[in-house]
C-alpha positions as CSV (number, residue, x, y, z in Angstrom):
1,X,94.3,161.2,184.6
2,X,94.4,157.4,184.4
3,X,97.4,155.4,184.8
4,X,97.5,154.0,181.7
5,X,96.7,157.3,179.6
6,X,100.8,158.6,179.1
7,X,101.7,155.1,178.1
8,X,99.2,155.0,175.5
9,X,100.2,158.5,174.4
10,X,104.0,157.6,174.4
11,X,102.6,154.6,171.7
12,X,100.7,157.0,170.0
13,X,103.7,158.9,169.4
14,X,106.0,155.9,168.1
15,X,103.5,155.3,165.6
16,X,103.3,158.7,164.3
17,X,107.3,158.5,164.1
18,X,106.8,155.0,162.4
19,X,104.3,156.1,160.1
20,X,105.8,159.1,159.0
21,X,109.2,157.3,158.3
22,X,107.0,153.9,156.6
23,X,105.0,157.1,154.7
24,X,108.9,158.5,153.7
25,X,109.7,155.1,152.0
26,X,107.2,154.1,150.5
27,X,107.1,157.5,148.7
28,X,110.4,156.9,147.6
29,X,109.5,153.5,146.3
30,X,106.5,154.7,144.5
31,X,108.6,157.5,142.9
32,X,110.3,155.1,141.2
33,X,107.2,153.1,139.0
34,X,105.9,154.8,136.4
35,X,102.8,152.1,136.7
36,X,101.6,151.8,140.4
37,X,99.4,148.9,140.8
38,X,99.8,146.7,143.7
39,X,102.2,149.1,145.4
40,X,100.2,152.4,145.0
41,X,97.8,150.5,146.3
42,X,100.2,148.6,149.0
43,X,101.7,152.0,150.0
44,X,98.3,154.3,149.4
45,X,97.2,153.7,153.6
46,X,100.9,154.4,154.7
47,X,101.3,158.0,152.5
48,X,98.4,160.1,154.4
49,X,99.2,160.0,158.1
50,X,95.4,160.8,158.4
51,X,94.9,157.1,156.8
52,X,97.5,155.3,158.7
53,X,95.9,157.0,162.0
54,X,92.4,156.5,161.4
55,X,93.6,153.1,160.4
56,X,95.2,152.7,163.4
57,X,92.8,154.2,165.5
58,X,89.5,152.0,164.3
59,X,91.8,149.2,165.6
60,X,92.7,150.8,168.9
61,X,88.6,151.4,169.4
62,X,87.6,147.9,168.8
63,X,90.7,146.3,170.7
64,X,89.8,148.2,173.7
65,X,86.0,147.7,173.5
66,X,87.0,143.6,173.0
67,X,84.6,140.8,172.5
68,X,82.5,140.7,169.1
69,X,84.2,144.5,168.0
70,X,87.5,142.9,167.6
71,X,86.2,141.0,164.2
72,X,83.2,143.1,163.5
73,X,84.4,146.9,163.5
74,X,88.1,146.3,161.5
75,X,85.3,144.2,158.7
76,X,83.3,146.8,158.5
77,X,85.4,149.3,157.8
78,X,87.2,147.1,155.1
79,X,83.7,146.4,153.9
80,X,82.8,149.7,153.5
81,X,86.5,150.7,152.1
82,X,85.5,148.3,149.1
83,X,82.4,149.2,148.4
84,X,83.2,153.0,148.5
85,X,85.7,152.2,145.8
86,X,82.9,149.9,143.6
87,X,80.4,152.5,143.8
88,X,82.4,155.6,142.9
89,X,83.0,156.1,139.3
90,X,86.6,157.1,138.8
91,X,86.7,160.9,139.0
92,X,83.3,162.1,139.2
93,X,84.4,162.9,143.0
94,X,87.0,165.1,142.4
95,X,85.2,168.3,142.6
96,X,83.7,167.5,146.3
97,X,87.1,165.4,147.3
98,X,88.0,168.3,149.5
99,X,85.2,168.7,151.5
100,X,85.3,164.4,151.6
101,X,88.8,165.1,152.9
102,X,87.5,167.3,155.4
103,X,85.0,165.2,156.6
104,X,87.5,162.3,157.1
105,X,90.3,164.4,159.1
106,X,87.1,165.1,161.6
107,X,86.4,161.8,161.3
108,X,89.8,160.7,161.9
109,X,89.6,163.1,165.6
110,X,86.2,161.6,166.5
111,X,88.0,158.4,166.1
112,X,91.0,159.5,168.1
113,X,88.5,160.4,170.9
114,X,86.8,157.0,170.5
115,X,90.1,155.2,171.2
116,X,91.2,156.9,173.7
117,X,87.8,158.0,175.7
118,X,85.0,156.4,176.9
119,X,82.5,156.3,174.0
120,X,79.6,154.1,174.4
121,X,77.8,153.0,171.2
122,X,76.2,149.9,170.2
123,X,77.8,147.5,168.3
124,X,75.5,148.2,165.2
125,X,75.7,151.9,166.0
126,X,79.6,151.4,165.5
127,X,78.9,149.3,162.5
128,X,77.1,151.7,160.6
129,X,79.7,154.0,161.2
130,X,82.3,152.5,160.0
131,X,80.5,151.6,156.9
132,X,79.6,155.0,156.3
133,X,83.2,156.0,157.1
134,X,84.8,153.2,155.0
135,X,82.4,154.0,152.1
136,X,83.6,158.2,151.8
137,X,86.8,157.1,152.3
138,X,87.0,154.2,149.4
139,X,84.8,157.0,146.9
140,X,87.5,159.3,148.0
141,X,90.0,156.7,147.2
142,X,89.1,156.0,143.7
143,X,89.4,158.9,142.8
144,X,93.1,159.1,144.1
145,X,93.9,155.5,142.3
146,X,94.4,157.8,139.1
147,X,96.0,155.3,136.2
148,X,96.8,152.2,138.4
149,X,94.7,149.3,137.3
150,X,92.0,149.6,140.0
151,X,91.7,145.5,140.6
152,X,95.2,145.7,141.9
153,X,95.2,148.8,143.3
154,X,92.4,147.8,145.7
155,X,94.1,144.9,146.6
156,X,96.9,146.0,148.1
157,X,95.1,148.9,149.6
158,X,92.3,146.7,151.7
159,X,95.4,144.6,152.5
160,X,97.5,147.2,153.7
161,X,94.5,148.7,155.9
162,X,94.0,144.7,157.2
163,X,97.6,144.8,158.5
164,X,97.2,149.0,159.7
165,X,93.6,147.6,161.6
166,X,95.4,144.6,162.9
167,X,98.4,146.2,164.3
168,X,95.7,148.5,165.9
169,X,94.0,145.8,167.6
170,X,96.8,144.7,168.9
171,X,97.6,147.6,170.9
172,X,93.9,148.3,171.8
173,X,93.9,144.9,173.6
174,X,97.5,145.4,175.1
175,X,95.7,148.7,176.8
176,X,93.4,148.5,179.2
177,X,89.3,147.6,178.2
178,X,87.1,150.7,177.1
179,X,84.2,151.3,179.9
180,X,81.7,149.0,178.8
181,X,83.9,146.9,176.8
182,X,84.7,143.0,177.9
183,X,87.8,142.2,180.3
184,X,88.4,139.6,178.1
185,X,88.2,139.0,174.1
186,X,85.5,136.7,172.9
């Protein structure tokens, strides 16, 4: 097992613990609106621990692989995240949402496996996929917006994954470079 692998599982673990106690208040905050908005939207990637870690975990991947995937993995995902939620027409989802759901918690271990193992695809291989990831997830997230006015809903949402993808990337380039990925960010 490589040297580095417990570390990076002991920092898996705080963020679980951090996400589940970020998840427990900004529950409680929501709770407390009867009109969500910004902070549905602000709080929506921080209430699923599947969102936060997927979140998380598309930063981890591109940290570690370095070079071009630091900018271009995290935007395509946020790309994809929007357009999901343009295309979808509010509700229309909701009978497929579980199988959606399913498909994004397998998508969510692939990730986890991506971050943390040596996974070698192409730069527009990993593009694509997190298009196609960012799109099921952003149809799937309509639907969830329920009443909040969707302009500010998916604001705060895309910024809340920025900052999730961000703190991802941080860690992914604090750990060491994924096989095939550059020593040193370009």
């Amino acid at each position: 097992m490589a040297k580095w692998f417990l570390p990076l599982l002991y920092l898996a673990v705080g963020l679980t613990t951090a996400g589940t106690l970020a998840t427990a208040l900004a529950a409680e905050l929501l709770s407390r609106r009867q009109e969500h908005d910004v902070l549905e939207g602000l709080g929506h990637p921080l209430l699923g621990l599947d969102h936060f870690l997927a979140l998380i975990l598309v930063g981890l991947w591109a940290g570690r692989l370095r070079g071009k995937a630091l900018r271009v993995i995290p935007a395509s995902l946020l790309t994809g995240m929007a357009l999901g939620f343009l295309l979808a027409a509010p509700r229309s989802l909701a009978p497929v949402e579980p199988v959606i759901e399913l498909a994004m918690l397998a998508a969510s271990v692939g990730l986890a496996g991506a971050a943390l193992m040596p996974l070698r695809l192409s730069l527009p291989q990993s593009t694509s996929l997190m298009v196609l990831l960012g799109v099921l997830h952003g149809c799937t997230d309509r639907v969830e917006a329920g009443r909040a006015q969707e302009s500010l809903f998916v604001l705060g949402y895309l910024a809340t994954a920025a900052l999730l993808l961000a703190l991802g990337v941080g860690v992914g380039l604090a750990s060491p470079p994924a096989p095939g990925g550059r020593s040193t960010p370009a």
